[in-house]
N, C-alpha and C positions, 0 to 999 in steps of 0.2 A: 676483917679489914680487906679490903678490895685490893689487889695485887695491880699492881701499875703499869701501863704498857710500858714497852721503851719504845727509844726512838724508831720510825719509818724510813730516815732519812739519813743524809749525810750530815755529819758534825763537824763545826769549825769554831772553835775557841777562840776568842778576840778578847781584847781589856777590856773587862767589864761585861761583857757579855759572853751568850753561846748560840749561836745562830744553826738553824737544820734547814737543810735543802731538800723539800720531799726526795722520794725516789719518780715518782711520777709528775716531776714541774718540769718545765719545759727546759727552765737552765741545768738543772741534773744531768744535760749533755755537753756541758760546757768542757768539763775535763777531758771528755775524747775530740771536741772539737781544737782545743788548744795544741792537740797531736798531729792533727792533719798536718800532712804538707803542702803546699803550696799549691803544686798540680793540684790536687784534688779538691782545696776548697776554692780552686777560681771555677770547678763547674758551676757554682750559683754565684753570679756576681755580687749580692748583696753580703752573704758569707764572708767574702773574701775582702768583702771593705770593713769590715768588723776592727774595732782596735785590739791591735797584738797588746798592748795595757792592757788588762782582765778586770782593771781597778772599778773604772763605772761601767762596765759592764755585768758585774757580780753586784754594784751595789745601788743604782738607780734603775728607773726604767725608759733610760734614754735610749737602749737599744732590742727594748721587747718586743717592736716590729719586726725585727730579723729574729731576733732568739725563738720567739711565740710564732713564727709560721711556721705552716708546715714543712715545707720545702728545706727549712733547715734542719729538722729531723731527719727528714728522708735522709739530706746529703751524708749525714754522720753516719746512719745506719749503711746505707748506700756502701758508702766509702769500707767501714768496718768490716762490714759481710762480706764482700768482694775480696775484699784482701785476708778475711779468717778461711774464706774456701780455699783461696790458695797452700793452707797446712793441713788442711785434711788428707788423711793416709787410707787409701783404699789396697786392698790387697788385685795384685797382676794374678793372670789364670796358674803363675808356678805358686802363688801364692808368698810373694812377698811385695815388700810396702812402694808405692807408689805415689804423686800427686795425683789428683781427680784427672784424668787425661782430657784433654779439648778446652774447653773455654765455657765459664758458667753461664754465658747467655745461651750457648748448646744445650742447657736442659731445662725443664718445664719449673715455672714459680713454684709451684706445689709438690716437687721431688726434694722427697724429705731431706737430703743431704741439704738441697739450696735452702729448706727451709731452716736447718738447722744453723748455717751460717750466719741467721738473724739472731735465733734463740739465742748463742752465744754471744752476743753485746751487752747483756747486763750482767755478765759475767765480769767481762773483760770489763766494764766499769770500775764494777767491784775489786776486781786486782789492782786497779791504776789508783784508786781510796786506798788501799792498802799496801802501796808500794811505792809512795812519796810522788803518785803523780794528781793525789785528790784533789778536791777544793780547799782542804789548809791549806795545802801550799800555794793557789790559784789568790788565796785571802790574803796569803803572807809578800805578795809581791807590789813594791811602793806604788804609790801613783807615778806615771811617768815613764816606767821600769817596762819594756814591752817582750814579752814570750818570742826567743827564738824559732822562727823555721824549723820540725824537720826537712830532714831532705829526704825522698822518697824512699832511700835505701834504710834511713832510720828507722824512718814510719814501718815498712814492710819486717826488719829487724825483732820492731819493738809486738806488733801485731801478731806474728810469726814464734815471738817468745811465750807471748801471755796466752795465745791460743792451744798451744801445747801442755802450760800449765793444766788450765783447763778441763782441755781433756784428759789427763791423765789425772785431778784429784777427782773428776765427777766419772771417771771409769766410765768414761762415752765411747771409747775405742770399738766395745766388741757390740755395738747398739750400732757403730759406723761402719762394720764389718756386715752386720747383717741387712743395716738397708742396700749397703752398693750389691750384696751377693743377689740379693734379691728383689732387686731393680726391673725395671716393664720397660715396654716401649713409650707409653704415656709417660716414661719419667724424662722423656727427651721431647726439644721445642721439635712440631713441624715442620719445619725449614729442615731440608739435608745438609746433612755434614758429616764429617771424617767419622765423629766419634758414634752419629749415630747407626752410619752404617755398616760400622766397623761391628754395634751390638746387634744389627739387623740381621747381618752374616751368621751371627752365634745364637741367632734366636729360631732355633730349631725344638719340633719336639718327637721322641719318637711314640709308639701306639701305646703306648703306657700313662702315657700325659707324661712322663718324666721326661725334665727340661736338659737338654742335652745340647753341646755346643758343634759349630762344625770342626774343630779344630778335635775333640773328643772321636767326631765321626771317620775321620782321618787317619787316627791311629792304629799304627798296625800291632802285631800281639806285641812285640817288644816296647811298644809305649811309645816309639818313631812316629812323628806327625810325614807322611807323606806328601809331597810336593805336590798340589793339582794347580795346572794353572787357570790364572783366573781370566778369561777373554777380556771382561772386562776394562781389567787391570792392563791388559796389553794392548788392549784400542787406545787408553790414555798416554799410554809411552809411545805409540808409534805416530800416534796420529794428533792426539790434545798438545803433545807439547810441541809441537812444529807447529801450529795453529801461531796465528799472529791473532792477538788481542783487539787490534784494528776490524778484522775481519768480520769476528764475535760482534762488536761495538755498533758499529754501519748497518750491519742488518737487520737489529735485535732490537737496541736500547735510540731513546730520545739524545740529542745535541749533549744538553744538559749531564744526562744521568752517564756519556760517556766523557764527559769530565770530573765528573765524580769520582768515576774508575780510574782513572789516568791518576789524577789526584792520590788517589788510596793505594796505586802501586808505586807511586812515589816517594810512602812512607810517611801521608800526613796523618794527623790522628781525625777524628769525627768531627772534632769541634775547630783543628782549623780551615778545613774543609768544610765545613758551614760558614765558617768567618770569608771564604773566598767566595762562594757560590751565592751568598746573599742570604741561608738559611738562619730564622733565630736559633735554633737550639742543634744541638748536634744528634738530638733522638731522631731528626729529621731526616738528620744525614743516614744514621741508623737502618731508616726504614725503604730508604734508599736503595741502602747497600744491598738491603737483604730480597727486596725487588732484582736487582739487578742480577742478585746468583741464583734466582728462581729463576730467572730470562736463560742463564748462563746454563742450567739446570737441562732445562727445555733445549737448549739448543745440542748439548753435548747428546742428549737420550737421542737427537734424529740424525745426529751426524754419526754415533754408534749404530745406525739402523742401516744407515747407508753400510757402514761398516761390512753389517754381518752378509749385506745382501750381493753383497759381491763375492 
């Protein structure tokens, strides 16, 4: 007698019937999407006009235009990974726990931690199936009846909990230990930044090929990291931060793009600073930005030249 598969899918028990949501249909994302908050699902407008009623939208296909694009996978995965990196624990050089330091657009799509922050969303499905946030419950809620808000601090709460889970039944920890210890420079975006050049500093090696840090090279016999100062570091205290932002702005960047700045030191986010400047999407603003601290980049390396030349 032939042994029977079981289900692929998720299970919801109704009168008179049993209904299975593949793993792989497009509404199989519905229970992380009914988590978002607010912020996060107005970045795709269509997402966020969705009915907070789950009613027809689990049981017609009145709204498999939004559900079945892509863009609304993205935003869920998007949203999820983004916020599961924020619980990742990498160990500091004394060797104790830490968040990932800098900001995950700092490093490359293909560094296995960022990738991993994807790997773990059908995980965190599977916790929220089995921890009263599944589709029964999504099934059990009347017509009419609409899914509260979180509020962002929920959301990050809730992500922050099950991500820990997690990691700790699938014993990813010490698989999370060995990618960060053994991290490249490829595993950082091209664009400068704090965190990359903070590892660009430590990415020494001596004639051995053994990888060795500068803070390592430092050390004196009793283990004392010794003070060298860094010129660098002292052209930016004495000279970057008296610098007026006008100055940078006028010489460097277009009308435009130094309102953009003005903007982003004002504390707006991408996308309402695409809503003021006339951009449609705030990736635009994004690419902006990251133009501008190339410009910003270029100008700090010649005004350090002038620096040294005096």
């Amino acid at each position: 007698m032939d042994k029977q598969a079981g289900p692929k899918g998720f299970l919801v028990v109704l009168p008179g019937k049993i209904i299975e949501i593949p793993q792989d249909s497009d509404k199989s994302w519905l229970t992380l999407f009914y988590s978002l908050p607010r912020e996060l699902a107005k970045k795709w407008k269509p997402t966020y006009e969705l009915p907070r009623c789950p009613y027809e939208v689990l049981r017609t296909d009145k709204y498999d235009r939004v559900v079945c694009d892509d863009m609304f996978k993205l935003l869920v995965w998007d949203c999820y990974a983004w916020c599961a990196w924020q619980f990742f624990q990498v160990k500091d050089r004394k060797g104790n726990y830490r968040d990932i330091p800098g900001n995950w657009n700092q490093y490359a799509g293909y560094f296995p931690l960022w990738r991993l922050s994807y790997s773990i969303i059908p995980y965190i499905r599977m916790k929220f199936e089995q921890n009263g946030l599944g589709f029964q419950n999504l099934y059990n809620i009347p017509q009419g009846v609409e899914v509260p808000w979180l509020t962002y601090q929920q959301f990050s709460n809730l992500v922050g909990n099950v991500t820990g889970m997690v990691i700790a039944e699938q014993n990813w920890q010490p698989m999370i230990d060995a990618i960060w210890e053994n991290r490249t420079v490829e595993d950082y975006e091209t664009a400068s930044s704090t965190v990359k050049t903070d590892f660009m500093r430590k990415w020494h090696h001596n004639r051995s090929g053994k990888a060795i840090s500068l803070d390592e090279m430092m050390e004196n016999e009793d283990g004392d990291i010794f003070e060298v100062a860094d010129p660098r570091g002292e052209f930016e205290q004495k000279v970057i931060s008296e610098m007026q932002i006008a100055a940078f702005a006028e010489q460097s960047i277009t009308e435009k793009d130094q309102e953009i700045l003005k903007l982003r030191i004002d504390g707006l986010t991408e996308q309402e600073i695409a809503d003021k400047v006339g951009y449609k999407t705030a990736s635009a603003v994004h690419k902006r930005i990251a133009k501008i601290a190339g410009a910003y980049e270029d100008y700090v390396t010649v005004e350090y030249q002038k620096y040294l030349d005096k």
